[in-house]
C-alpha positions in Angstrom: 60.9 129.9 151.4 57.8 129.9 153.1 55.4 127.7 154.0 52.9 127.5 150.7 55.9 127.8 148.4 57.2 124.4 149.6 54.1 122.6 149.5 53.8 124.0 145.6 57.8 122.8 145.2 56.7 119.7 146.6 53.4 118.8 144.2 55.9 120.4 140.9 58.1 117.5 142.0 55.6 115.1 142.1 53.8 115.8 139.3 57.5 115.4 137.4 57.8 112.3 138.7 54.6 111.0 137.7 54.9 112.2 133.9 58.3 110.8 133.9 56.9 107.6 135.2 53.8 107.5 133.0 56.6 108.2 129.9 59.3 105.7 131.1 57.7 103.2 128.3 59.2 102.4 124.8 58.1 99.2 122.8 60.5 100.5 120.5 63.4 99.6 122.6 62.1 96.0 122.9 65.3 93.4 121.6 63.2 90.3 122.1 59.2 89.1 122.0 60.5 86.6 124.7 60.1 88.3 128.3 60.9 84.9 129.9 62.5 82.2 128.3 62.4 78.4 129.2 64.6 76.0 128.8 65.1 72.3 129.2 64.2 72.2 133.0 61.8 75.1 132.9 58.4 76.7 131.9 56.8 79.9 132.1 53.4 79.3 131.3 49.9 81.4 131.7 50.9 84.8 132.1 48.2 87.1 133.5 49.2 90.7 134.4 48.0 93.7 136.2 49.5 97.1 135.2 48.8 99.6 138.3 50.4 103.0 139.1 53.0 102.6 136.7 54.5 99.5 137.4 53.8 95.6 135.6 52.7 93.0 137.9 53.2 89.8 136.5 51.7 86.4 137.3 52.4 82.8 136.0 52.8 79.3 135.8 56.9 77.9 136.5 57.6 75.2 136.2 60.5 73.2 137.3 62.0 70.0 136.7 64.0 68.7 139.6 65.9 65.4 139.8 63.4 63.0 138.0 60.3 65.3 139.5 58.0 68.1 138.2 56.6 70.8 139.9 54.5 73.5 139.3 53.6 77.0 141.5 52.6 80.6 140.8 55.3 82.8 140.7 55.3 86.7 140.3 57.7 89.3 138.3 57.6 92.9 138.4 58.7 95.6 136.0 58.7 99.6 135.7 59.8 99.8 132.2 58.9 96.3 130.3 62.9 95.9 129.8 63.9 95.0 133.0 61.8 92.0 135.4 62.8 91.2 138.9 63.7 87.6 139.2 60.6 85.2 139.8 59.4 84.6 142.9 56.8 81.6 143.7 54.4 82.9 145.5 52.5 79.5 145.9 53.8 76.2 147.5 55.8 73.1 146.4 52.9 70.7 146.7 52.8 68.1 143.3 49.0 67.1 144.7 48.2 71.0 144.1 50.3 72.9 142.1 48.9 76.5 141.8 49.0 77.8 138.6 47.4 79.1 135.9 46.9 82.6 137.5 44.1 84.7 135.3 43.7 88.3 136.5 44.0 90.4 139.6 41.5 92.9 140.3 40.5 95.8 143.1 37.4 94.5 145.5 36.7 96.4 148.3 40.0 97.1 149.7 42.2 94.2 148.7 43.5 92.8 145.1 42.4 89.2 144.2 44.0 86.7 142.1 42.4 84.1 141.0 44.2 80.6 139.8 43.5 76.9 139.5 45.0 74.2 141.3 46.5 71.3 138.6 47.0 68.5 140.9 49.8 65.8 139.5 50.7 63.8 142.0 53.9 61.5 142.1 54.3 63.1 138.6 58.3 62.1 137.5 60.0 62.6 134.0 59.4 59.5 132.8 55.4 60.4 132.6 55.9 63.4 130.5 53.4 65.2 129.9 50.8 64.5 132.3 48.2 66.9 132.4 46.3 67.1 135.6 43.7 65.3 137.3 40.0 65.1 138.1 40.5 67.3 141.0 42.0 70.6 139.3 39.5 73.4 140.9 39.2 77.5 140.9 41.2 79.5 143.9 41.7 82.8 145.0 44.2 84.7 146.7 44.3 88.1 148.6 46.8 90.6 149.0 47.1 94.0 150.4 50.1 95.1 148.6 50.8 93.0 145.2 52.9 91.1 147.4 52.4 89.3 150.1 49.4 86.5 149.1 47.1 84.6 151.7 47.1 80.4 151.4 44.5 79.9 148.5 40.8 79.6 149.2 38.8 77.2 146.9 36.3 79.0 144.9 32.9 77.4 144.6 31.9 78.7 141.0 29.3 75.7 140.8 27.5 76.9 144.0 26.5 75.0 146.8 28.0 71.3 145.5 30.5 69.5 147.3 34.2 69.3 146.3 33.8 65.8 145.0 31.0 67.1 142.5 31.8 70.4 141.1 34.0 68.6 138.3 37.4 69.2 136.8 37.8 73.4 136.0 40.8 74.8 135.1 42.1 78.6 133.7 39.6 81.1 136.1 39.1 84.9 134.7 37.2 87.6 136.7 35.7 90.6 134.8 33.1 92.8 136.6 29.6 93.0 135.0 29.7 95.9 132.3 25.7 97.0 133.5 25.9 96.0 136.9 28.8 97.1 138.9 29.4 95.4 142.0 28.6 91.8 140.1 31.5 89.8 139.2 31.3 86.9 136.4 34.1 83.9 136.6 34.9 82.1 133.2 36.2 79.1 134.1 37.2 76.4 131.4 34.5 73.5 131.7 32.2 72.5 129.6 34.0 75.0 126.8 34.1 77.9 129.4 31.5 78.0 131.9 30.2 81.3 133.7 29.0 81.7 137.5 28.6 85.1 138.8 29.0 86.5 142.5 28.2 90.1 144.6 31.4 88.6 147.3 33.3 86.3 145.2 32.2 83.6 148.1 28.6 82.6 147.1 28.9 81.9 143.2 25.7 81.4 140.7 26.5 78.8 137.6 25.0 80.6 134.6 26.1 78.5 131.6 28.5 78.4 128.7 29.8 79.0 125.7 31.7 76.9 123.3 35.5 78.3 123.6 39.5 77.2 124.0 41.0 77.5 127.2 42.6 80.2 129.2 40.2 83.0 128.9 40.8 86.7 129.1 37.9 89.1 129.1 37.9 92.9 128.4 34.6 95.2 128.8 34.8 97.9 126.0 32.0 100.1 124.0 29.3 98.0 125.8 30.7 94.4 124.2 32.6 91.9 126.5 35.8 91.3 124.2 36.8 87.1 124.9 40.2 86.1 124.3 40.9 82.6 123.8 43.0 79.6 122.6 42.0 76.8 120.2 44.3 74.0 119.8 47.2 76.7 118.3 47.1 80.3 118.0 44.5 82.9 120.1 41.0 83.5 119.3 38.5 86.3 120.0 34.8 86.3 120.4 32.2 89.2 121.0 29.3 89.2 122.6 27.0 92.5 124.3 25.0 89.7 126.7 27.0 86.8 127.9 24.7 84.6 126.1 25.4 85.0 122.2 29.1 85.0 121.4 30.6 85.7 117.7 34.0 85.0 116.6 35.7 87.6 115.3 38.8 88.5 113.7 41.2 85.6 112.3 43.5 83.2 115.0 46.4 85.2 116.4 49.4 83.9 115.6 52.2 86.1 115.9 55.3 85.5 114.7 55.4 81.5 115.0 56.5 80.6 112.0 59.5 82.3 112.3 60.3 81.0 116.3 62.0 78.2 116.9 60.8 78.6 121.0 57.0 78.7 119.7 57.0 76.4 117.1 55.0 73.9 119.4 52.1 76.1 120.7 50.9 79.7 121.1 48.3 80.2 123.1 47.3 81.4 126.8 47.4 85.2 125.7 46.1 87.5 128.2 45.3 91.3 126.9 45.0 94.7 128.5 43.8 98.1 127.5 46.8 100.7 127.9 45.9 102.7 124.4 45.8 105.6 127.2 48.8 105.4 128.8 52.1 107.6 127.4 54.7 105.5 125.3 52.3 102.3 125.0 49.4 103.4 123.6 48.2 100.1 122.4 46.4 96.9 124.1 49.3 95.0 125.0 49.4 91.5 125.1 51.4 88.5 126.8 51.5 84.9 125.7 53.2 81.6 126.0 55.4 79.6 123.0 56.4 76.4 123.1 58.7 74.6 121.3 60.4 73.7 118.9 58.1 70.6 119.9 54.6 70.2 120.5 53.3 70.0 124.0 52.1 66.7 123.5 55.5 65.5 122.6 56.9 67.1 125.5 57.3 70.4 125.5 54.6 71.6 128.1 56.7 71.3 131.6 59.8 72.4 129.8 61.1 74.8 127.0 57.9 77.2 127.0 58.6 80.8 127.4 56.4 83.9 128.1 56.0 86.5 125.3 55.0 89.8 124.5 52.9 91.4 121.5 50.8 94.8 121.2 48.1 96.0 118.7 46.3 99.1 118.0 43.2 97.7 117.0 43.6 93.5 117.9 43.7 92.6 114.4 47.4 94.0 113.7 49.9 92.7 116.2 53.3 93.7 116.3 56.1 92.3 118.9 59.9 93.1 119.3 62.2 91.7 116.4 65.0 89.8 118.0 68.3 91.8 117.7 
């Protein structure tokens, strides 16, 4: 064989390999809406995830009680097929006066992927204080990577501009989405205030540019010229509308799921992140992830243990369907 003919064998092969990649998903074969599952010394909280050349990246709160001591980090899980997740790896360090968490998206800028989180500082937090929520000082972070893998030390994120530390106020559940008119500008909403917006050209020199009255744990998707908002009330997920960042709608009814019928989400569901894969082979929907807790409510003491991460899809995010356990 010469030459040309095993450069053409070798683009055939890859181009199998990429349709059986892009095909490799079936929601159908889902046993379980529970992707992680907590239990009486564990959380998974916060998911955010990043679906890139066929494989699920997925960020979130764990955490862990140890002894008579809670902790919190950012951990990661990865999967090629939605059935099978590596185990979690932490990705963030065992400091109680920090604890990273609360990761809301990764994105591409320039050459590196970003994650942003929160830090949820609870320090000397033991058992017998369940639930403590954290403090005053909870800020905005990033993180870098090259790879999806290996993360730099978090770097404080000065959404409010140029205000010291002590001034910029409590913030917690960051999201990035990139400005639908003016690429190259980047918008953080942050919650405070309801959520609060700040934009940035580097993601180092931020611009506060008001709010809008909203739960926590935002998710944003650009679509058809509207910026979609995801968000979470006291219980369920909400979703607002708005074509300028400055007049939001509700729309649609709270997203509930299949609570009523889980035991493990009886407490809370809430935190749902969302992302557009109606184009890609064996999803074709906007699939979601979430976190349930229960059977008790978070305030009772369910929010550092017994809250697991879910999973959900819709074809038009009014109708959601998730796996039936089996």
């Amino acid at each position: 064989m010469g030459k040309i003919g095993l450069i053409l064998l070798l683009l055939f092969s890859l181009g199998g390999c990429r349709k059986e990649r892009a095909t490799r998903y079936d929601l159908a074969k889902l046993s379980s809406p529970v992707v992680f599952r907590g239990d009486s010394v564990t959380a998974y909280r916060d998911p955010a995830v990043l679906y890139h050349d066929g494989r699920f990246y997925l960020f979130f709160s764990l955490f862990e009680i140890r002894g008579d001591s809670v902790h919190g980090y950012t951990a990661q899980s990865e999967s090629d097929d939605l059935l099978h997740w590596t185990t979690p790896r932490r990705i963030t360090p065992d400091l109680q006066d920090k604890n990273y968490s609360s990761p809301g998206n990764v994105i591409r800028f320039r050459d590196e992927w970003i994650l942003c989180l929160q830090s949820y500082p609870r320090p000397g937090y033991t058992v017998d204080q369940m639930p403590r929520y954290g403090n005053r000082d909870a800020r905005l972070y990033l993180m870098r990577s090259r790879d999806l893998r290996n993360w730099s030390e978090p770097e404080l994120m000065k959404v409010k501009g140029n205000v010291p530390f002590e001034r910029m106020g409590r913030m917690i559940d960051p999201y990035l989405v990139e400005d639908k008119d003016e690429p190259g500008k980047w918008w953080c909403f942050y919650k405070q205030n309801g959520v609060s917006m700040s934009y940035s050209y580097d993601l180092k020199n931020w611009v506060p540019h008001g709010s809008v009255r909203s739960g926590e744990n935002v998710c944003v998707l650009t679509e058809n010229n509207e910026y979609i908002l995801f968000h979470s009330p006291k219980n369920g997920i909400g979703i607002k509308k708005s074509r300028t960042l400055q007049n939001w709608l509700d729309w649609g009814n709270i997203i509930t799921l299949g609570q009523k019928d889980w035991e493990w989400a009886r407490g809370r569901v809430t935190a749902g992140t969302v992302v557009n894969l109606t184009d890609v082979p064996g999803i074709g929907a906007y699939l979601m992830f979430f976190h349930g807790s229960g059977p008790l409510k978070e305030r009772d003491g369910d929010f550092d243990r017994n809250s697991s991460i879910g999973i959900a899809w819709s074809r038009d995010l009014i109708n959601w369907n998730y796996p039936k356990d089996k």
